[in-house]
Structures are given as structure tokens and as C-alpha cells.
C-alpha positions, -999 to 999 in steps of 0.1 A, spaced: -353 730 -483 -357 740 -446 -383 723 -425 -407 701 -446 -414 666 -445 -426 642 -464 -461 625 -449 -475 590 -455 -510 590 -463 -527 556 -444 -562 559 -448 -577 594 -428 -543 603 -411 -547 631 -384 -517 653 -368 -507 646 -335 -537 667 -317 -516 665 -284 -500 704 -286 -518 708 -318 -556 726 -324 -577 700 -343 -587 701 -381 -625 699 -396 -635 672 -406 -633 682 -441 -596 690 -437 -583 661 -455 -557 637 -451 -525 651 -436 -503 650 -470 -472 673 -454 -461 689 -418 -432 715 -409 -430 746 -390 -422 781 -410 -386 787 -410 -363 819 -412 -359 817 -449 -394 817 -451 -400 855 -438 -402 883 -458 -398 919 -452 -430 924 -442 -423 898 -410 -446 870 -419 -443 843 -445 -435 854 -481 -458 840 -513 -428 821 -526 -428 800 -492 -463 795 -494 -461 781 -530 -427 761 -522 -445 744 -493 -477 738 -514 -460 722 -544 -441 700 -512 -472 690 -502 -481 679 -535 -452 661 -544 -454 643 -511 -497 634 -518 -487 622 -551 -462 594 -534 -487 590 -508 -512 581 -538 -480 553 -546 -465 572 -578 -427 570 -581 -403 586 -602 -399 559 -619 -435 557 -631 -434 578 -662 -402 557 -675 -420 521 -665 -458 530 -678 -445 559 -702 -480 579 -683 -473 611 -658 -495 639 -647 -496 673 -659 -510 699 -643 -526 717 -668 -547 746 -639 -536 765 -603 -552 787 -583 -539 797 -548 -558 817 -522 -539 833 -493 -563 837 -464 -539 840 -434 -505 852 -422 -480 830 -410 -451 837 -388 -417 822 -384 -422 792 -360 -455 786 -365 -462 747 -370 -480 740 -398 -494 712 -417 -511 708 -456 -544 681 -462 -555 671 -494 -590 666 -508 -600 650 -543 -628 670 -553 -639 644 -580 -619 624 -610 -629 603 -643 -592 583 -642 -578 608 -666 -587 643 -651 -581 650 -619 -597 681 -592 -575 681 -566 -577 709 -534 -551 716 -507 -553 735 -477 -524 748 -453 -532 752 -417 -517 767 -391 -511 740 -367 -512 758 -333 -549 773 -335 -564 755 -370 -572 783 -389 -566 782 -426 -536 799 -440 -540 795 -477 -555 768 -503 -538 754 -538 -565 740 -561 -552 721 -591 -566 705 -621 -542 673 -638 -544 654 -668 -531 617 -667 -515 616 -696 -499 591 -723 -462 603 -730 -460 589 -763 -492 601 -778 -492 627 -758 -526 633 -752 -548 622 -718 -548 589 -714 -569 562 -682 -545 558 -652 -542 517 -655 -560 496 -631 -534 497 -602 -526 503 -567 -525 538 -577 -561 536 -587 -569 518 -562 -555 545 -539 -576 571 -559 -607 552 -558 -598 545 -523 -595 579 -513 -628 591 -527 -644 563 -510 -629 576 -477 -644 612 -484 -681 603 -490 -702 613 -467 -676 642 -455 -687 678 -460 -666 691 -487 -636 721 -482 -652 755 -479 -633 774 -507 -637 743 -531 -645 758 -566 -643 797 -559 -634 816 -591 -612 845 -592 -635 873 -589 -634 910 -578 -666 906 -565 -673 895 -526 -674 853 -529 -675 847 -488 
């Protein structure tokens, strides 16, 4: 895996503005940064969907961590997360070398389901490349069925989180269905 890294969500974590064109307010924490590599460009000369996805389920990976899950979580509370909904939306091209960051957003959560919304941005000017909006269950891995995340630093870090967000205007894009029809 070329290029990614994984971030560490403290509180409302910013990329370095220095070089770097600022996000919105409603960006998000920074959950994943990289820059688009070779293996990443298709024949077309810009980023292929695969690299988009690849870097979005990064991104994800790296939030949940950030949230304080393990791998060794499902084995110690038999509970994990399924992802049970995904919808990506490519807005922008990006080109090989182009710095780029993800942000998350928690849309809402009842400590079993949870809304969750990504965006990638293109670190040298802030627009918007593309957003991942998920829907997980919390579940119980013997019963099998959706189960309360356990009072615990991870949801403390959820609770935390949406506590951080109040007052923040929400992600433009957030809850757009997949329509022919014009949405924006």
C-alpha cells in the first residue's frame, strides 16, 4: 500500500495549513493523509475508482482506531462492526502527486447503528474529491444480531465526538440518495 498513513484523531485535528489550502469547518477530523501515487493512475491519467475506494476504506480503518477499536476487540468483547450500507460519490479528479487528506463526520448514532460520512480532499486547493457514506451495525458475535457498544472509552470517544460536532454545520452531500435526477 503506496502512500497512506495512518492518522490519530485528538479532538478537532487540522492538516498542517502551512503549504496546504484550509478545510470547512464542516470537514471533519483529519482520519487519514497521503499524496496519490503512480499505482494509483489509470489510463485515463487521473486517479482510478479502485484507488479511490482503497484509500477510503484506509481512512476508515484508520477512524475506527482513532475511535480506540483494536483487532483485538472482537476476540476480547466477542462485538465488531458490520457495515451493513456504502455509497461513494466521485465529485473530482485527482492526479498523481496531488496531496490529499480524508475527514470523518458521525452524522448521528443510537450505540448500535452507526451514520458515518467521509470526505476526500484534495489537499493543495480544498476542493472535494469524492465522499464514502456508510451505515454499521455494532453487533454481538455470538447471537449475532445488533447489540449496545459497552460503556467504554470507545463510547466515550463516540459520544465524544458528536459532542465535538454540535453546533458545526453539517457535510454538504450528507444523505443524498442515488438518483438520476439533478440533487445539487
Amino acid at each position: 500500500m503506496r502512500g497512506w498513513q495512518i492518522g490519530t484523531l485528538n479532538a478537532w485535528r487540522r492538516p498542517p495549513m502551512g503549504e496546504y489550502a484550509a478545510l470547512p469547518a464542516s470537514a471533519g477530523p483529519v482520519c487519514w493523509t497521503g499524496y496519490v501515487g503512480p499505482d494509483d493512475i489509470d489510463e485515463n491519467g487521473h486517479m482510478n475508482v479502485k484507488s479511490y475506494d482503497r484509500i477510503m476504506e484506509n481512512a476508515d480503518m484508520a477512524f475506527f482506531y482513532d475511535m480506540g477499536w483494536t483487532p483485538a476487540y472482537p476476540q476480547q468483547e466477542a462485538k465488531g462492526y458490520f457495515r451493513v450500507e456504502k455509497h461513494v460519490r466521485y465529485q473530482a479528479e485527482l492526479l498523481e502527486g496531488t496531496p490529499i487528506c480524508v475527514t470523518a463526520w458521525l452524522a448521528a448514532t443510537d450505540g448500535k447503528r452507526f451514520h458515518l460520512f467521509f470526505q476526500l480532499w484534495n489537499r493543495s486547493d480544498g476542493r472535494r474529491s469524492a465522499t464514502m457514506e456508510t451505515m454499521l451495525l455494532h453487533m454481538d458475535l455470538t447471537t449475532r444480531r445488533p447489540a449496545p457498544i459497552p460503556d467504554n472509552a470507545q463510547s466515550r470517544a463516540w459520544n465524544a465526538l458528536l459532542e465535538t460536532q454540535k453546533g458545526v454545520p453539517v457535510p454538504e452531500g450528507l444523505g443524498r440518495r442515488v438518483s438520476m435526477d439533478r440533487q445539487d
